[in-house]
Structures are given as C-alpha cells and as structure tokens.
N, C-alpha and C positions, 0 to 999 in steps of 0.2 A: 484488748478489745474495749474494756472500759474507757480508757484513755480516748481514742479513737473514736468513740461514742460522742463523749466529752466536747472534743473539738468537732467534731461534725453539730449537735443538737444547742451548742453555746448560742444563742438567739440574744441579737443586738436588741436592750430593751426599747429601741424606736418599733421594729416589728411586732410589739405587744399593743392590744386596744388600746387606746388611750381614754376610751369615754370611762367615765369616773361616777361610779353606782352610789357613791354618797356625798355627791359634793363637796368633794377636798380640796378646798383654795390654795396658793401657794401662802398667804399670808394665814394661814394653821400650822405651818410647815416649821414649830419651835422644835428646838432641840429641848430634850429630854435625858433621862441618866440611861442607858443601856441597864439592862439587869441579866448576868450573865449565873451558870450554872454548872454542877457540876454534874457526872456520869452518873455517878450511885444515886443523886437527887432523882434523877430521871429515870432509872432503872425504877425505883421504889412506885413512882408515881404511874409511870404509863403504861407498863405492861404485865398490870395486875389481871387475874381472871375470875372470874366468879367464885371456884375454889381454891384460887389459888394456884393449881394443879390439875391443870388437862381444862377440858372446856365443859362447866357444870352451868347448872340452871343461871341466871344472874335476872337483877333487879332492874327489867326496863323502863325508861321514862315515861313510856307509855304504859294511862293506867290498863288495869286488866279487865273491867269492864269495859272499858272502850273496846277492844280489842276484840272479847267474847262478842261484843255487839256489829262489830264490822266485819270481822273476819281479817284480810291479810294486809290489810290498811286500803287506800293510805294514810296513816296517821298526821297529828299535828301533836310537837314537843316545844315545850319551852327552852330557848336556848340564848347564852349568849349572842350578839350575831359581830360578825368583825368585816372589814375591809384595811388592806396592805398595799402599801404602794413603795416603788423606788423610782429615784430621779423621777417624781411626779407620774410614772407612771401605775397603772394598776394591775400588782400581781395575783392579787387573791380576793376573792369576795364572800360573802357569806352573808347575806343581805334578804331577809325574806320578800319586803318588797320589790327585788328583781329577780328573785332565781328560784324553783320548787327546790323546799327543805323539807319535803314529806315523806317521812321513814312508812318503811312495810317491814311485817314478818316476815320469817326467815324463808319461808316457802314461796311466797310470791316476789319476794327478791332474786331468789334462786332460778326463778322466771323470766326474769325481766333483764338479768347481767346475760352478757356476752364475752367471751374471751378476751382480753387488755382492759375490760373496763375497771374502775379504782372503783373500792365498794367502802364504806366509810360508816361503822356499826356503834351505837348508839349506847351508853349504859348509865345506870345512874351514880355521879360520884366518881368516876372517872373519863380522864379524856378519850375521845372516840378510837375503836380502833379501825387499823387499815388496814385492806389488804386487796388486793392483785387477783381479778378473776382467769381464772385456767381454762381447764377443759372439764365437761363430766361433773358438774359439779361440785368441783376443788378449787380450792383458793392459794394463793402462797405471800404469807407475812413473814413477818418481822414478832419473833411472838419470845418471851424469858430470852433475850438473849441468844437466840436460834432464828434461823430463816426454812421454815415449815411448809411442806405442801399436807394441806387435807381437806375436809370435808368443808363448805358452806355452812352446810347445818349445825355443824357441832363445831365451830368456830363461834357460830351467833350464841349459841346455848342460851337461849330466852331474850338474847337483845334485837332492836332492832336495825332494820341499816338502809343505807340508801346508795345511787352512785353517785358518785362524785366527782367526776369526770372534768367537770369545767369549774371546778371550786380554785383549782390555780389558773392564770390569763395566759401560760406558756403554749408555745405551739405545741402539741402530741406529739408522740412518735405512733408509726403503725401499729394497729395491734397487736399482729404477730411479732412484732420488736418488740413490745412491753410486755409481751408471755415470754420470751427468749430472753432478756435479763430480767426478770423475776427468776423463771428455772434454772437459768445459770448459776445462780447462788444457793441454792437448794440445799439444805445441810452445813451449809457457815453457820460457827457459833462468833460470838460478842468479838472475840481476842483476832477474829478474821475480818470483819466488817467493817465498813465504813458509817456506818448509822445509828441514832439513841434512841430513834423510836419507830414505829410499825407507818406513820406518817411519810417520813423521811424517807423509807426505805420505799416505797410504793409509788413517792411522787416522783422520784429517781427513775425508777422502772417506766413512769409513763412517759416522762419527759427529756428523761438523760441530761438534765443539768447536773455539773459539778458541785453547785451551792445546794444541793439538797444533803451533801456529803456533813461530816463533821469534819472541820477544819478544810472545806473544801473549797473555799475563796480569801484571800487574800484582802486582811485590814486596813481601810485607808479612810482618811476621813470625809473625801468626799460622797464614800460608798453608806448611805442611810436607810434603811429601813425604817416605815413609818407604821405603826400597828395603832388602826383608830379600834376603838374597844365600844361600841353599839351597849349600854349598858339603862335599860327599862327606867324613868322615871331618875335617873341619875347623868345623863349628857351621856357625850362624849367624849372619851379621854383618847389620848394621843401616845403609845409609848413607842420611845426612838429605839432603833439597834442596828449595831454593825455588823450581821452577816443575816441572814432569810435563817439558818439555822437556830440562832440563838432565839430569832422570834419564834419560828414555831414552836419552842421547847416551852416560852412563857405561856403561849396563845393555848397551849395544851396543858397546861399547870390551873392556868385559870379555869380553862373547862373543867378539870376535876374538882377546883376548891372555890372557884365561881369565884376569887377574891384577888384582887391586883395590890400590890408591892407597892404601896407610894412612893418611895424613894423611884420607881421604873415610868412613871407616869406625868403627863402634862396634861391637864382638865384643859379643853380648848372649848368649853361652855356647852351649851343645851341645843340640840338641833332646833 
C-alpha cells in the first residue's frame, strides 16, 4: 500500500508553486558542503519531552504572562524562519511575512484542527514537534521511537502549537487518506519504520512522498536541495543537500541549538 501510495502521490516538481516567498535568484544558487547525520544524533535531539517520559509540563516560548493576559492566543514567538527549494522550485516556507506563524494553546488549538490537519507544537530548546490530527481529540506521532495515538492535550503538555498544513508546497492527500496512513502505522517502533523524526513521519502521512522516508530517494548530483536559513540581523545563508531528508534533519537541529555548522553553509549576503 505504501509503495502504491508512493507512485500515485510522486508530483512532478513542475506541478509545485513556483512563486518564490523570498526572492531566490538562480545566481544564489552556489553549491555548499552537505552536512550529513547520524540516527542516534537525531534520536538525542528531536524527540526529547518535557520529562523525558510521558508528556509533562514543558517550557513554552511563549511567555507566561502573555499568555495569562490573552488567554488561548494567538501568540507571537521568536523564531528562526527558513525557505527550501529544488530545481529552483519552492518546497517549503516558513516566512513570517507571507504565512501566519501564530501559535495558540493547547485548548484553543484543540478547536481549530480538524481531522488530516498537520499540527506542529512549539517548545523551548527543542525542535517543534509533529503530529497528525485524528478524531476526538487525538493525535498520532512519531514520539521515542514509537508511532503513538493519544491525547492533544497531554501531547502539548504546556507547549504551544499551530497547524501546519501548507508549510511544505506539495499537493495533499485527502484528509481521510492522511488519518488512514498515520493509523495504519499505529504501534511501529523505530526497528519497523521508515522515519528519524516526528516531522517526517506526519509530512509523509499528509503528502505520501517517498523523500520524506529515510533513504527514500535516490543520490544524484543533479538532485539539490537548497535550505536558505532567514537569520535576524546576520543575512542570509544558503546550506545545500542531497536528499529533503538530510535537510530537515539540519533545519530541526538548528531549531533546537539555534546554531548552523559552518562547514554546511554558504553566506549569500544580507537581504
């Protein structure tokens, strides 16, 4: 069924938007080092929880007076912001001046998702996690190593979150097809899966590309990924990679230690 999936949702990247949320010329288009990583690096980093162990209170980036003062948001957080592209096209954005990045608490989130929508929770000191809205207010991730159905609430456990739905430029799958492989995997551990993080596993489910897999596309050197890095009062950096995998794994590394690899980056100057 996977497989099947696969070749039905494989979208030709001409069928993606082409308009380009942060002006990426082809002459920014340098080649960079790849920065490639390992399983246990990524285990360590991205699917830590507040205690560690089950879903406990955690430290959201929003403060707590704000929060007392507004009630369920919507908030505004400080954040990296990035845009990705291949073959000059654009896969991914994250751009505040084009798209609302406005997190809410867990209750008025709990409100506002519908069944397939990608919900993408917020913390501080680690990168966001994902996860797949269900039915009844349940979710299902990618969470230690396990793919988990449970609660909303006590997945957020004091974070915030948002949806995320058109953060990658691929066409959807229906909802009910993005609730039906999330549940289908329902109780796989790590040694069954095809995924390093809770990201991966959820943009899979909405979109059914192969390349959200690990080892799921084929290295060639035409094939580039371009991750421009949106970084406050310091430009624009450019880092290259050969698979959508390997990037998200950096783009999530950075959200938790907010710092890039120089050996992985090309400085293409100051917007």
């Amino acid at each position: 069924m996977g497989n099947q999936l696969d070749r039905i949702t494989h979208l030709n990247y001409s069928e993606l938007p082409t308009g380009d949320p942060s002006g990426l010329e082809k002459d920014e288009l340098r080649v960079g080092v790849a920065y490639f990583f390992s399983d246990e690096e990524e285990e360590a980093v991205d699917e830590r929880t507040p205690s560690d162990c089950g879903f406990g209170k955690d430290h959201s980036p929003v403060e707590e007076q704000e929060e007392e003062a507004e009630g369920g948001g919507p908030f505004t957080v400080s954040e990296v912001e990035y845009s990705a592209f291949c073959a000059q096209e654009c896969i991914f954005s994250k751009l505040r001046g084009n798209e609302d990045l406005d997190v809410y608490a867990a209750p008025t989130l709990l409100a506002m998702c519908k069944p397939g929508d990608v919900l993408e929770l917020l913390s501080a000191a680690q990168p966001p996690h994902w996860a797949v809205c269900e039915h009844d207010g349940r979710v299902i991730h990618l969470h230690k190593g396990e793919i988990r159905r449970d609660g909303l609430l006590d997945v957020c456990g004091g974070r915030h979150g948002r949806i995320a739905n058109s953060r990658y430029r691929y066409r959807p799958l229906p909802a009910d097809l993005v609730v039906q492989n999330a549940a289908g995997h329902v109780g796989l551990r790590s040694e069954e899966t095809c995924w390093t993080n809770s990201e991966s596993f959820a943009a899979w489910c909405r979109f059914g590309k192969r390349e959200f897999k690990a080892g799921g596309e084929a290295h060639s050197a035409e094939q580039q990924y371009f991750l421009k890095v949106h970084l406050s009062g310091s430009g624009v950096h450019t880092l290259v990679f050969r698979s959508l995998e390997d990037m998200i794994r950096e783009r999530r590394r950075v959200d938790a230690s907010g710092i890039l690899k120089e050996l992985s980056l090309v400085n293409v100057g100051k917007e």
